[in-house]
Backbone and ligand atoms as CSV (ligand in chain L), in Angstrom:
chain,resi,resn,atom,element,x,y,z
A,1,UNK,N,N,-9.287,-17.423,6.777
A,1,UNK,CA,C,-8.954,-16.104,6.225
A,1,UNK,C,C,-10.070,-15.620,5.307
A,2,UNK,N,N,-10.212,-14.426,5.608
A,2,UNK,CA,C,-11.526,-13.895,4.085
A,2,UNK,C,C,-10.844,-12.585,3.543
A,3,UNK,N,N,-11.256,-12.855,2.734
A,3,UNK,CA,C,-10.723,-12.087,1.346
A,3,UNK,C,C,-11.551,-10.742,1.595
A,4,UNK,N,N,-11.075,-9.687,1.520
A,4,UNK,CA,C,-12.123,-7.656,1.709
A,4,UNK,C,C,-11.609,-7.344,0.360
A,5,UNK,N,N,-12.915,-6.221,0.314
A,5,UNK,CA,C,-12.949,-5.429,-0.839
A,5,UNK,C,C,-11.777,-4.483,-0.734
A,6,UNK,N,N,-11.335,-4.756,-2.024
A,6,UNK,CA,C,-10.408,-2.964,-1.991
A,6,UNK,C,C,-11.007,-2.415,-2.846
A,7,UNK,N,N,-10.961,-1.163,-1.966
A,7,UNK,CA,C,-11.521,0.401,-2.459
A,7,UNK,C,C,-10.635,0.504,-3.971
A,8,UNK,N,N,-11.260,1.262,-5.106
A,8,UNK,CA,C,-11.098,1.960,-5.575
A,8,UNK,C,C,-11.452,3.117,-5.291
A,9,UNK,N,N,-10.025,4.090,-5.983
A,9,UNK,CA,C,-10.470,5.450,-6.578
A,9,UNK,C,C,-11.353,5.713,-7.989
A,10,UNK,N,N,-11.963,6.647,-7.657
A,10,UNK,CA,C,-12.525,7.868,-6.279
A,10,UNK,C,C,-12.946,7.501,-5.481
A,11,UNK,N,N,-12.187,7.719,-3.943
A,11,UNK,CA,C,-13.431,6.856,-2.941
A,11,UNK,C,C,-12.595,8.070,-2.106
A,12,UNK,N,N,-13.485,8.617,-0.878
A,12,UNK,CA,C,-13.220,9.671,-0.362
A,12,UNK,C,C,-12.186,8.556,0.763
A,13,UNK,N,N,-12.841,7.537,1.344
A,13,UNK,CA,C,-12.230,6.866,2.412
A,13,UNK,C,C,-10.712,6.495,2.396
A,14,UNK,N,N,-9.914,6.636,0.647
A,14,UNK,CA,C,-9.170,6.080,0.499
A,14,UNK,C,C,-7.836,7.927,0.543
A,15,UNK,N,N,-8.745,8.846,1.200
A,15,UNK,CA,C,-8.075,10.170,1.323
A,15,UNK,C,C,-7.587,10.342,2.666
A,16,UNK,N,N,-8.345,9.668,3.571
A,16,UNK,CA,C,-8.527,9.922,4.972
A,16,UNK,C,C,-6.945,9.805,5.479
A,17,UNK,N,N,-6.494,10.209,6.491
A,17,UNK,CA,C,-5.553,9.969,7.432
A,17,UNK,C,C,-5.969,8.907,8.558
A,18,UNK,N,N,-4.909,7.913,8.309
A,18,UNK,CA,C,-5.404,6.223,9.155
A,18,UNK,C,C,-4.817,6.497,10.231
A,19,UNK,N,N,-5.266,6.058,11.866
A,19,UNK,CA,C,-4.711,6.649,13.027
A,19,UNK,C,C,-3.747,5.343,13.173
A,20,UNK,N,N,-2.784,5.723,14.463
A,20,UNK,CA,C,-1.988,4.265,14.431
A,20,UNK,C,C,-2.789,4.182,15.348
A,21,UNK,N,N,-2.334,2.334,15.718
A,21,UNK,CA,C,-2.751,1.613,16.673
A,21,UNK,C,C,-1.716,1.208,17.980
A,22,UNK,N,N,-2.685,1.188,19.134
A,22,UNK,CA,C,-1.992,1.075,20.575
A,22,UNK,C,C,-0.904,-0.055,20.230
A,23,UNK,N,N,-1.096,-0.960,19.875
A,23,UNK,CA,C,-0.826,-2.099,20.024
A,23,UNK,C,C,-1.013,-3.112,18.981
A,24,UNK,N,N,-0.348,-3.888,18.655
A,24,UNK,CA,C,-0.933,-4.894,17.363
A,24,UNK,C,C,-1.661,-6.498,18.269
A,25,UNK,N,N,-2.539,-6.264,18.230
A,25,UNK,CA,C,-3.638,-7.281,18.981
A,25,UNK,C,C,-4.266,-8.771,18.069
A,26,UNK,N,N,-4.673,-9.845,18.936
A,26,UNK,CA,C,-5.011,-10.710,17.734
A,26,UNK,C,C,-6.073,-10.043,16.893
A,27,UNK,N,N,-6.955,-9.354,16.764
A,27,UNK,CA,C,-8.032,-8.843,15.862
A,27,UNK,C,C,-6.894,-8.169,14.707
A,28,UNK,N,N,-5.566,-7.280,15.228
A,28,UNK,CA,C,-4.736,-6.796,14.353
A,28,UNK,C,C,-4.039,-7.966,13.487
A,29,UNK,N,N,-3.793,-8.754,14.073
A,29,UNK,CA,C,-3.400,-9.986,13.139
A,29,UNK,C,C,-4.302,-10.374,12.287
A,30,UNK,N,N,-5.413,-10.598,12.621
A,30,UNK,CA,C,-6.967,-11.317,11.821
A,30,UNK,C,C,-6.729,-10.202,10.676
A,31,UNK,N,N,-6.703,-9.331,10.861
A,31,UNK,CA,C,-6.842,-7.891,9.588
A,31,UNK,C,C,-5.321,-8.369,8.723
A,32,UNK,N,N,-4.199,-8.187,9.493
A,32,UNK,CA,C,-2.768,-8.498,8.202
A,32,UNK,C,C,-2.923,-9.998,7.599
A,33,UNK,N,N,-3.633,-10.920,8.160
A,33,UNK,CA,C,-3.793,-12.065,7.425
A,33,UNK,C,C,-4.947,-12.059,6.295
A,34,UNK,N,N,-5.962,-11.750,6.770
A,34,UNK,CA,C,-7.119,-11.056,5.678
A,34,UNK,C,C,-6.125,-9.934,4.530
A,35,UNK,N,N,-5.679,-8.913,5.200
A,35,UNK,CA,C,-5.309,-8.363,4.131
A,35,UNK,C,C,-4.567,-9.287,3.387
A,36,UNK,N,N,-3.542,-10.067,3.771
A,36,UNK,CA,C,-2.120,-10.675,2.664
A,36,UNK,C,C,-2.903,-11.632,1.689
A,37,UNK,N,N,-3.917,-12.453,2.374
A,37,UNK,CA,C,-4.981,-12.896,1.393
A,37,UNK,C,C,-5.177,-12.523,0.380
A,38,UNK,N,N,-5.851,-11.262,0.639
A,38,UNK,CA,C,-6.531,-10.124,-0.840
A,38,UNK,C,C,-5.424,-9.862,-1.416
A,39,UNK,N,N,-4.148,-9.842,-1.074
A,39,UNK,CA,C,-3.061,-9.118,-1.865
A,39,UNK,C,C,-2.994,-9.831,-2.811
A,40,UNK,N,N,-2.458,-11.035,-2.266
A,40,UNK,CA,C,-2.076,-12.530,-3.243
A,40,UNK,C,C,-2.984,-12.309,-4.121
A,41,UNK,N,N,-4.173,-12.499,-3.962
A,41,UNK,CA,C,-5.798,-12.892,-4.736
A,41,UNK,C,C,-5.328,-11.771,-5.456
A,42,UNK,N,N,-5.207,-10.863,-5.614
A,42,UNK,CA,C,-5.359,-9.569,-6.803
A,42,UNK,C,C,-3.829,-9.372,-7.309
A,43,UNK,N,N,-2.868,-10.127,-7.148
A,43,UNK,CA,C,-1.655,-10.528,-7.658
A,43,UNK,C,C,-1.021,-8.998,-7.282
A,44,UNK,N,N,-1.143,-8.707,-6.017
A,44,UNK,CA,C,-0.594,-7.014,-5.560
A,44,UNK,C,C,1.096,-7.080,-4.603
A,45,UNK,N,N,1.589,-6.116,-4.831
A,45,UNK,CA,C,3.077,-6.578,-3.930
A,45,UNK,C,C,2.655,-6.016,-2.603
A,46,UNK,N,N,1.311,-4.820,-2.257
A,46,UNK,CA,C,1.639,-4.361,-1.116
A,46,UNK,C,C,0.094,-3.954,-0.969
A,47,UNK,N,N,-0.130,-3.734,0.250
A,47,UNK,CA,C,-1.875,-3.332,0.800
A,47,UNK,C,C,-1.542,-2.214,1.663
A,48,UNK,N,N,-2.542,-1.494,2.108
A,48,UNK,CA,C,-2.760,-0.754,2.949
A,48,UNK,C,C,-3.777,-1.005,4.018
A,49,UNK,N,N,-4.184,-0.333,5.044
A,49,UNK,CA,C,-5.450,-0.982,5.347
A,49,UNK,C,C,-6.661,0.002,5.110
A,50,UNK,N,N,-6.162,1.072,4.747
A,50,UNK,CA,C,-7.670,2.343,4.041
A,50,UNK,C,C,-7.899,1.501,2.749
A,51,UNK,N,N,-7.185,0.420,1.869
A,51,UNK,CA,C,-7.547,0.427,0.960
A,51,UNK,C,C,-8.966,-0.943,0.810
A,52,UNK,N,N,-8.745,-1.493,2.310
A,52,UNK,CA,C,-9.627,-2.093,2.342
A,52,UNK,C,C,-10.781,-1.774,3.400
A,53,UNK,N,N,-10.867,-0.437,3.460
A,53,UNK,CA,C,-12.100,0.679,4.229
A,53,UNK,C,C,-11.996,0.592,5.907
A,54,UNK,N,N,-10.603,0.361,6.476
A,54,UNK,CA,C,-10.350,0.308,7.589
A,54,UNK,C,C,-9.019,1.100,7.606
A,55,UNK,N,N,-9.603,2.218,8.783
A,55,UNK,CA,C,-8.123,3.682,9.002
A,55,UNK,C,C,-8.043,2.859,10.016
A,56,UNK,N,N,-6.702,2.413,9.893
A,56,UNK,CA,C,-5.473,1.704,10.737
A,56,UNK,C,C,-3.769,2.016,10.199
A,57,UNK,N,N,-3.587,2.499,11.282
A,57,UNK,CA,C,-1.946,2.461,10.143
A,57,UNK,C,C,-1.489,1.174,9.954
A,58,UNK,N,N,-1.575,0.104,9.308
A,58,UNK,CA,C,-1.580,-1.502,8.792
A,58,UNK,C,C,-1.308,-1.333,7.394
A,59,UNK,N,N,0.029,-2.090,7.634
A,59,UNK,CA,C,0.335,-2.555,5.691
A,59,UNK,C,C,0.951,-4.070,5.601
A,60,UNK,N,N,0.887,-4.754,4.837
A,60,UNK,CA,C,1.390,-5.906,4.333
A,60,UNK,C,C,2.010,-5.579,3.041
A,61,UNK,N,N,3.350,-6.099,2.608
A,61,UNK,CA,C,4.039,-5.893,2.129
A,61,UNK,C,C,4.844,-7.237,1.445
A,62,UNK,N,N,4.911,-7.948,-0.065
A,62,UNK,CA,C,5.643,-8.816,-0.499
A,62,UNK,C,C,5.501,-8.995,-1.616
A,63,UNK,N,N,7.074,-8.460,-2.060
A,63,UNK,CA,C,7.754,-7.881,-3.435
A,63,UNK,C,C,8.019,-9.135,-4.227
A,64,UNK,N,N,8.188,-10.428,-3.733
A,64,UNK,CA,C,8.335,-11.217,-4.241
A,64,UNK,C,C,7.310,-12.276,-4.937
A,65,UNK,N,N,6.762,-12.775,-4.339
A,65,UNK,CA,C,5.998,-13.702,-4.649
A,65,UNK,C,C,4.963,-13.807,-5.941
A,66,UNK,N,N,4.776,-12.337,-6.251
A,66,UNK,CA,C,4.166,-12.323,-7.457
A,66,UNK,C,C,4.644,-12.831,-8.709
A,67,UNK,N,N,5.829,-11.516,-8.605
A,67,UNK,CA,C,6.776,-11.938,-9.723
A,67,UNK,C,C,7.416,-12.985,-9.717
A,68,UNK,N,N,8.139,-13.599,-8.737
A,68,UNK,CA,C,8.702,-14.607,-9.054
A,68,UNK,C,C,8.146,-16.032,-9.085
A,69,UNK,N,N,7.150,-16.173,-8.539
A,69,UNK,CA,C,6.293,-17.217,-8.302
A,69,UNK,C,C,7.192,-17.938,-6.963
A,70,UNK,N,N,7.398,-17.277,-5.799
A,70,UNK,CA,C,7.935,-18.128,-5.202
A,70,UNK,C,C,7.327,-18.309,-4.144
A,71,UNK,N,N,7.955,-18.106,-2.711
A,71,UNK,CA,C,7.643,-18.707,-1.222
A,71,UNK,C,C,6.859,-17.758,-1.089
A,72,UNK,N,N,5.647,-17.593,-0.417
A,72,UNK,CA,C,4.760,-16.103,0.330
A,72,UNK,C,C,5.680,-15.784,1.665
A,73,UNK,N,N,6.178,-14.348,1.628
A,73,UNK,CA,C,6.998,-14.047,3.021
A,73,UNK,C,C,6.530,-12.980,3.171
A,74,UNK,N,N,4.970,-12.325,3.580
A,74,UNK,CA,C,4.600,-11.106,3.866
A,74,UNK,C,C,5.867,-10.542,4.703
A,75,UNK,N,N,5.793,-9.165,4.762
A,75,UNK,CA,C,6.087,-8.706,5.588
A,75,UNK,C,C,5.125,-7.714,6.103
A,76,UNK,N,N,4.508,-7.690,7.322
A,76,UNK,CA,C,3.258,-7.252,8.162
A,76,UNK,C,C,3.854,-5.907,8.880
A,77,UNK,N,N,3.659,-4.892,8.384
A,77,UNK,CA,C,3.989,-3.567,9.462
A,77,UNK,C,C,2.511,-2.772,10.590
A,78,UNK,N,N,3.029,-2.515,11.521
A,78,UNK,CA,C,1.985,-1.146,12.320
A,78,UNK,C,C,2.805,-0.183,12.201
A,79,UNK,N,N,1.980,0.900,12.255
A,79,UNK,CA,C,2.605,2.328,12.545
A,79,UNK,C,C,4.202,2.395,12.000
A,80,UNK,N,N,3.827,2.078,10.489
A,80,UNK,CA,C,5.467,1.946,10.145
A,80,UNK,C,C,5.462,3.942,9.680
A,81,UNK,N,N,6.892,3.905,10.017
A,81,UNK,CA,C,7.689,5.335,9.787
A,81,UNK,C,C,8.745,5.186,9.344
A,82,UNK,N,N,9.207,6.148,8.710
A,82,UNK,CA,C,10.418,6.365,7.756
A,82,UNK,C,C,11.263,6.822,8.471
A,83,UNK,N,N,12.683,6.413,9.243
A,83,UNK,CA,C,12.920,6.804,9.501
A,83,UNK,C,C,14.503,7.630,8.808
A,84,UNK,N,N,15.052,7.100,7.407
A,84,UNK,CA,C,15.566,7.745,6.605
A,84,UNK,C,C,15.760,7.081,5.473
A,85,UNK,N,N,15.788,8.543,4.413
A,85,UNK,CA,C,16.080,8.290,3.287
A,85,UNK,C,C,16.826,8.497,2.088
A,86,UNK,N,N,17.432,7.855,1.189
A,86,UNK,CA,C,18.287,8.385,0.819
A,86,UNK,C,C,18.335,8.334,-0.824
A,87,UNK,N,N,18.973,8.506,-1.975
A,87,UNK,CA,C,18.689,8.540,-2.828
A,87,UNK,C,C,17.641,8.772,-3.942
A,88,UNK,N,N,17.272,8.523,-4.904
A,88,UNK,CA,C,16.590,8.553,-5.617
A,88,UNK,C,C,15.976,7.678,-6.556
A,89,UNK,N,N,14.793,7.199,-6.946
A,89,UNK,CA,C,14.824,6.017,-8.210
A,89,UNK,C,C,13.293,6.464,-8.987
A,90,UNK,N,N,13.111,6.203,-9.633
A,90,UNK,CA,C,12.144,6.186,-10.833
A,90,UNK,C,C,11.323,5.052,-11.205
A,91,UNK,N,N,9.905,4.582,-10.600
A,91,UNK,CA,C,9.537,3.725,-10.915
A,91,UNK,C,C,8.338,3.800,-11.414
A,92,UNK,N,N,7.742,2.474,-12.512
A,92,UNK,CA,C,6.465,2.805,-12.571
A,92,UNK,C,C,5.374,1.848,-11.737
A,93,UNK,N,N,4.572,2.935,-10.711
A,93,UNK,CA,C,4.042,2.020,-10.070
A,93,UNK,C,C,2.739,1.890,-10.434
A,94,UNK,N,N,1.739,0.971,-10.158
A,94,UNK,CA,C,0.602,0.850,-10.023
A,94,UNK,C,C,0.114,0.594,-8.865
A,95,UNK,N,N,-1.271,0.418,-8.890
A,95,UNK,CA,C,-1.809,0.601,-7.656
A,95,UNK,C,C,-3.584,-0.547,-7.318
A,96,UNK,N,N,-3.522,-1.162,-6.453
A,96,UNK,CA,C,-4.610,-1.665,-6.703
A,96,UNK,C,C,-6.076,-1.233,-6.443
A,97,UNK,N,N,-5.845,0.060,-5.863
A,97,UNK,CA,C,-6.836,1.037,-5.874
A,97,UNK,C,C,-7.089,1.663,-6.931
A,98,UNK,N,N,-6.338,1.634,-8.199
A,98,UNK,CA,C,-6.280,2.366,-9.019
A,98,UNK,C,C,-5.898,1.642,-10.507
A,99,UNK,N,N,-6.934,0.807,-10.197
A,99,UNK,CA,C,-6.534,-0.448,-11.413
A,99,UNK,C,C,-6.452,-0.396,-13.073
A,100,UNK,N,N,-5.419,-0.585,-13.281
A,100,UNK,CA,C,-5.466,-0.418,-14.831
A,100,UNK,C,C,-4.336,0.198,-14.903
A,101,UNK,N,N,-3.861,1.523,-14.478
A,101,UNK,CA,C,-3.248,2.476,-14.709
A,101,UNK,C,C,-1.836,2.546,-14.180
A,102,UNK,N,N,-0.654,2.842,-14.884
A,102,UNK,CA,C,0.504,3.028,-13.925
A,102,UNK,C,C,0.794,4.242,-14.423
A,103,UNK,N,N,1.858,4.863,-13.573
A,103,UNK,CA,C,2.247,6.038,-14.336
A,103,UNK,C,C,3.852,6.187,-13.213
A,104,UNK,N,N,4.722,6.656,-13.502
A,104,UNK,CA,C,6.005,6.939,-13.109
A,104,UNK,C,C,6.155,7.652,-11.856
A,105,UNK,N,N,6.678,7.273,-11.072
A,105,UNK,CA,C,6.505,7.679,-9.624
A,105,UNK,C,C,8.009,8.275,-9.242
A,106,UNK,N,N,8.238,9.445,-8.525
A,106,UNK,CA,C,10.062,9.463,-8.024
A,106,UNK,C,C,10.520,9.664,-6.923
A,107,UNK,N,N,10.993,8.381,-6.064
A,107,UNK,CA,C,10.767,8.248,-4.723
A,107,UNK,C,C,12.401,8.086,-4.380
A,108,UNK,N,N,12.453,7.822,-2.967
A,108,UNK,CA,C,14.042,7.331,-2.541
A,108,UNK,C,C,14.058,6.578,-3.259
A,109,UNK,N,N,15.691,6.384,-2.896
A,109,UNK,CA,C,15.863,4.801,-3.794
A,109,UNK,C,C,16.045,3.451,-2.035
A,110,UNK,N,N,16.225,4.556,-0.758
A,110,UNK,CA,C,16.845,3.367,-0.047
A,110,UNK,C,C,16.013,4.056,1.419
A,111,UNK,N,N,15.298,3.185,1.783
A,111,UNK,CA,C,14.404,3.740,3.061
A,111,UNK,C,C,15.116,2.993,4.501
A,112,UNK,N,N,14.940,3.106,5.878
A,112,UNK,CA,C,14.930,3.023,6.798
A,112,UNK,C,C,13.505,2.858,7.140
A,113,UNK,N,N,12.879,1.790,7.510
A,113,UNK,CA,C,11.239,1.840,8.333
A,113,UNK,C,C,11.545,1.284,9.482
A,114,UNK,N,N,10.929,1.827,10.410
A,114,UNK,CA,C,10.585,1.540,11.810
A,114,UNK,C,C,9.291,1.128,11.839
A,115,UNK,N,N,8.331,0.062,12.594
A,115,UNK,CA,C,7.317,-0.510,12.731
A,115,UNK,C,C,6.989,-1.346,14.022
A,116,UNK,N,N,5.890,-1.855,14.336
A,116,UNK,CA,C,5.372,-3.153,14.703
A,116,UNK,C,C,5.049,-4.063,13.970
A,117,UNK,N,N,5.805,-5.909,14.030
A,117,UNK,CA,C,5.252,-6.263,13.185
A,117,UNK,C,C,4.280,-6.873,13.854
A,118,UNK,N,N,4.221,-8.261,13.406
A,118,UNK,CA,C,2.764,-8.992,13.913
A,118,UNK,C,C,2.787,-9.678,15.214
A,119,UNK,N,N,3.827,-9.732,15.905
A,119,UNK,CA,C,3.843,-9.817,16.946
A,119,UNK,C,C,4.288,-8.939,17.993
A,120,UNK,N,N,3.927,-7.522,17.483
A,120,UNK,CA,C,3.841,-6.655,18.222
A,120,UNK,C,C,4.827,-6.249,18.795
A,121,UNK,N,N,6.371,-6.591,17.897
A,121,UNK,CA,C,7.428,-6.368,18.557
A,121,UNK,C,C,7.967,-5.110,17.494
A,122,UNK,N,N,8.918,-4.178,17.920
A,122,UNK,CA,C,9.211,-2.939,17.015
A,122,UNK,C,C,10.526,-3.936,15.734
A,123,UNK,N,N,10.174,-3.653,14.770
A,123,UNK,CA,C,11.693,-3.355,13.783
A,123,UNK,C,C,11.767,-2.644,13.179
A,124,UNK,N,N,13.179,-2.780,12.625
A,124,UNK,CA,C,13.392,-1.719,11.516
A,124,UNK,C,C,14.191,-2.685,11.098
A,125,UNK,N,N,14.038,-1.911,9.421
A,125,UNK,CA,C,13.755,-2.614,7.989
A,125,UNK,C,C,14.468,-1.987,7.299
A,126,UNK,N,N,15.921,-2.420,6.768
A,126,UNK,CA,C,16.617,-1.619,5.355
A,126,UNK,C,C,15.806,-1.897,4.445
A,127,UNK,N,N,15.514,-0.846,3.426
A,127,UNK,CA,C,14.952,-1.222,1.979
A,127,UNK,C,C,15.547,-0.385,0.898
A,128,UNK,N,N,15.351,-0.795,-0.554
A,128,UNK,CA,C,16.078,-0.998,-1.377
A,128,UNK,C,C,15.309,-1.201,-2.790
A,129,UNK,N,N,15.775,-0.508,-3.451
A,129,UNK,CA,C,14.566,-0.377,-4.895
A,129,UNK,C,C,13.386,-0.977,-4.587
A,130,UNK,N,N,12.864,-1.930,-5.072
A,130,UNK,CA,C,11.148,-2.038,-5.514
A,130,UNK,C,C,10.609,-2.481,-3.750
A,131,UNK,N,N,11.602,-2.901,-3.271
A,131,UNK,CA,C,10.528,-2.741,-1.445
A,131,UNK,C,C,11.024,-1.126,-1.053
A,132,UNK,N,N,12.043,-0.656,-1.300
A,132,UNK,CA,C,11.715,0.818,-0.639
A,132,UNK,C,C,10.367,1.683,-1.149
A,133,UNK,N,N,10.449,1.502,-2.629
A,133,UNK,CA,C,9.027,2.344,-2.953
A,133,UNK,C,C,7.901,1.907,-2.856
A,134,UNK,N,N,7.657,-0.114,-2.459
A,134,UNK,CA,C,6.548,-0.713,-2.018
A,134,UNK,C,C,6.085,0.441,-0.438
A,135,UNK,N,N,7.258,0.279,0.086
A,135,UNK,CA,C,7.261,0.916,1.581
A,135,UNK,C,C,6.580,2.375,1.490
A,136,UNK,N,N,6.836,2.851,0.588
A,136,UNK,CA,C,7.092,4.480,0.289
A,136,UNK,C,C,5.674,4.588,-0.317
A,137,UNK,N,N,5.140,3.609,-0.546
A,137,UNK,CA,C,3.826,3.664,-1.671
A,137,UNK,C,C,2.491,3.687,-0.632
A,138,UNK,N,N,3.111,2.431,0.379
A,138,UNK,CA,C,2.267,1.651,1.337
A,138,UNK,C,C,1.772,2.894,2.169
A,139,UNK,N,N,3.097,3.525,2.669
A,139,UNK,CA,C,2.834,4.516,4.025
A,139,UNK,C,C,1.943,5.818,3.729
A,140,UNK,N,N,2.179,5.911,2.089
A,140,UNK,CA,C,1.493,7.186,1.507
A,140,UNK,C,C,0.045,6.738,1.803
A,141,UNK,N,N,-0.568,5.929,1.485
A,141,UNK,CA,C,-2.143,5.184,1.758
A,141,UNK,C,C,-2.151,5.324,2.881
A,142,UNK,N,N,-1.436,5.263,4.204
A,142,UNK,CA,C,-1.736,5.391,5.522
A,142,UNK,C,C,-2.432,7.160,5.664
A,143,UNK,N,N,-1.522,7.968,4.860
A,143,UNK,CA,C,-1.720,9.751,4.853
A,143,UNK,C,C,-2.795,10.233,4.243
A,144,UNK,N,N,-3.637,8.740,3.516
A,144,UNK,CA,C,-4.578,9.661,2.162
A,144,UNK,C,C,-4.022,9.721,0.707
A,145,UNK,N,N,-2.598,9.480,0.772
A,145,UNK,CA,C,-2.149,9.525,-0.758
A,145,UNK,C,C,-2.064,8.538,-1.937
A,146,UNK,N,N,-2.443,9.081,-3.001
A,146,UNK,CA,C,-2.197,7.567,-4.044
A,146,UNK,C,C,-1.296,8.112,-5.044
A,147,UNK,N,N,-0.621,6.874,-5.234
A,147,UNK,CA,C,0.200,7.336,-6.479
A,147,UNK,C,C,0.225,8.742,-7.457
A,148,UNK,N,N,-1.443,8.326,-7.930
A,148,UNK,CA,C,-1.170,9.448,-8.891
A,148,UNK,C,C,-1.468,10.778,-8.460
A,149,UNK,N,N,-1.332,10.932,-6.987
A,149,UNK,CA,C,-1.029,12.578,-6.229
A,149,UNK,C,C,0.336,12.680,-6.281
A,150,UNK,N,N,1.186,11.962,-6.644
A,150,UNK,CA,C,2.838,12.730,-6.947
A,150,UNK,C,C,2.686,12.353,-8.807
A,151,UNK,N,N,1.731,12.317,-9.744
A,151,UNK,CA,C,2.251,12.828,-11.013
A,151,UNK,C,C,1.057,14.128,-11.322
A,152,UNK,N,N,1.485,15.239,-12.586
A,152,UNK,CA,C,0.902,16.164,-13.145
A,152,UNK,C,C,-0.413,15.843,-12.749
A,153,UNK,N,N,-1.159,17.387,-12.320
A,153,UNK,CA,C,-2.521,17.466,-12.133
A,153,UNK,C,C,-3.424,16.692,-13.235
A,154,UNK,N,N,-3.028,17.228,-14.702
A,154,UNK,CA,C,-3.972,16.354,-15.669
A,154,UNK,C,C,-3.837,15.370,-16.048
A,155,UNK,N,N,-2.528,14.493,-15.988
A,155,UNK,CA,C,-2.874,13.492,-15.785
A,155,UNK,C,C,-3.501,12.364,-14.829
A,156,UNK,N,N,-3.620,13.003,-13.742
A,156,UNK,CA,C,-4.227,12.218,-12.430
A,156,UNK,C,C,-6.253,12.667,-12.653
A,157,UNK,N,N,-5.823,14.056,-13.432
A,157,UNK,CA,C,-7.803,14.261,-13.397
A,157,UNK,C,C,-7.980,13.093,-14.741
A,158,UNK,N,N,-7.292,13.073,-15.862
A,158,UNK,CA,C,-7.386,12.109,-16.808
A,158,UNK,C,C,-7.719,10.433,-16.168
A,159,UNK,N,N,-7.270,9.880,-15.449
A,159,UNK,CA,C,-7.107,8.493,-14.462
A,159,UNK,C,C,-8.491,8.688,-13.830
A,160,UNK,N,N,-8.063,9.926,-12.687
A,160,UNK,CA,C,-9.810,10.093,-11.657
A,160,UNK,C,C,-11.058,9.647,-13.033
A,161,UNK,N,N,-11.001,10.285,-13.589
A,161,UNK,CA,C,-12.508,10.602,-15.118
A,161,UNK,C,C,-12.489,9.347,-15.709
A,162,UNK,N,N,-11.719,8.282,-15.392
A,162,UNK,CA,C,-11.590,7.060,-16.724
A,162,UNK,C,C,-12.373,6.155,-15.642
A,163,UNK,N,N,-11.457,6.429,-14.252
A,163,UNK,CA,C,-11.836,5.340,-13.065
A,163,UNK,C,C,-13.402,5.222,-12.555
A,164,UNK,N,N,-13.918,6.573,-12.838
A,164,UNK,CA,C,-14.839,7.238,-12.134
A,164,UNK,C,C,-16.421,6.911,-13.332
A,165,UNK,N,N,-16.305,6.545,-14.815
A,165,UNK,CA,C,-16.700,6.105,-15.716
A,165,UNK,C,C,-16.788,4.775,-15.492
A,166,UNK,N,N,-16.349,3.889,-15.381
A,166,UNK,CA,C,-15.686,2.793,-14.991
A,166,UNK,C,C,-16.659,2.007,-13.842
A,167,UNK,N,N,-16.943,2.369,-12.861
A,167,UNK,CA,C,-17.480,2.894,-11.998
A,167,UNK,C,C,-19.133,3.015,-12.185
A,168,UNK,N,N,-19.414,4.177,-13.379
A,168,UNK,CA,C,-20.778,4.251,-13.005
A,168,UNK,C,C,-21.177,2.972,-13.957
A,169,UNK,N,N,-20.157,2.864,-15.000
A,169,UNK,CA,C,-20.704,1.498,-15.891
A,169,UNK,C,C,-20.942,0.375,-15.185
A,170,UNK,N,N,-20.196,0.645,-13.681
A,170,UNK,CA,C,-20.930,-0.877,-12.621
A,170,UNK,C,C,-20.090,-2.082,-13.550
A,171,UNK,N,N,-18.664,-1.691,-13.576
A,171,UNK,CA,C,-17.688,-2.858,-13.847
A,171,UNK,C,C,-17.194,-3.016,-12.622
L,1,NI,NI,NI,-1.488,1.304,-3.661
């Protein structure tokens, strides 16, 4: 397994719209195992695959293991879609594209995803507080979106200007 860079913001690549894929293939596996790698390594609950400079609709996903210190049980999606949602919840997320910073996010509280997982077979996935908005967080990175495009304009130009400093200091 090898460990990829994740993009930070500002990075234009991390705006793009990721296409799906035909099929989840062994090279598609080589990528969700590489990614779950980097996740672990940067103590993250969820990846994208723009965030590691590859437009694929590809996410890895696991809410647990950080926090609790327990078993690793990725869960590996393709071309995951929402297929409903319901409620409401309030969380503060962060982002590993966007390191340092959290800020309050307001998403469903209870998703429906449809996907491929890693063996290329379709499911769908009830989710439920902190994996529905992992889900909800993940799929936004598939569209171009990061977190702090659903809070106030100045506070997201405040984040862009800190990240973007940050950056030229070559940290
Ligand atoms: Ni993220």
């Amino acid at each position: 397994m090898t460990r990829l860079t994740i993009l930070t913001a500002p990075d234009s690549r991390l705006k793009l719209k990721a296409q799906p894929i035909p099929a989840v293939t062994d090279a598609t596996r080589r990528l969700m195992e590489n990614m779950a790698e980097t996740m672990y390594h940067a103590q993250g609950i969820g990846l994208a695959a723009p965030q590691v400079g590859v437009s694929q609709r590809v996410i890895v996903v696991d809410v647990n293991y950080c926090q609790k210190e327990g078993k690793k049980n990725p869960i590996f999606l393709a071309n995951p879609e929402i297929l409903q949602k319901e409620g409401e919840v309030v969380w503060n997320e962060g982002c590993l594209s966007v390191p340092e910073h959290t800020s309050e996010v307001t998403r469903a509280a209870h998703v429906q995803i449809k996907g491929l997982n890693q063996h290329n077979q379709e499911v769908i996935i009830d989710a439920d507080e902190v994996l529905a908005v992992c889900f909800q967080h993940e799929i936004d990175h598939l569209d171009g979106i990061l977190f702090i495009d659903h809070i106030s304009r100045l506070k997201r130009s405040i984040i862009l200007q800190k990240l973007k400093k940050k950056k030229q200091q070559g940290e």
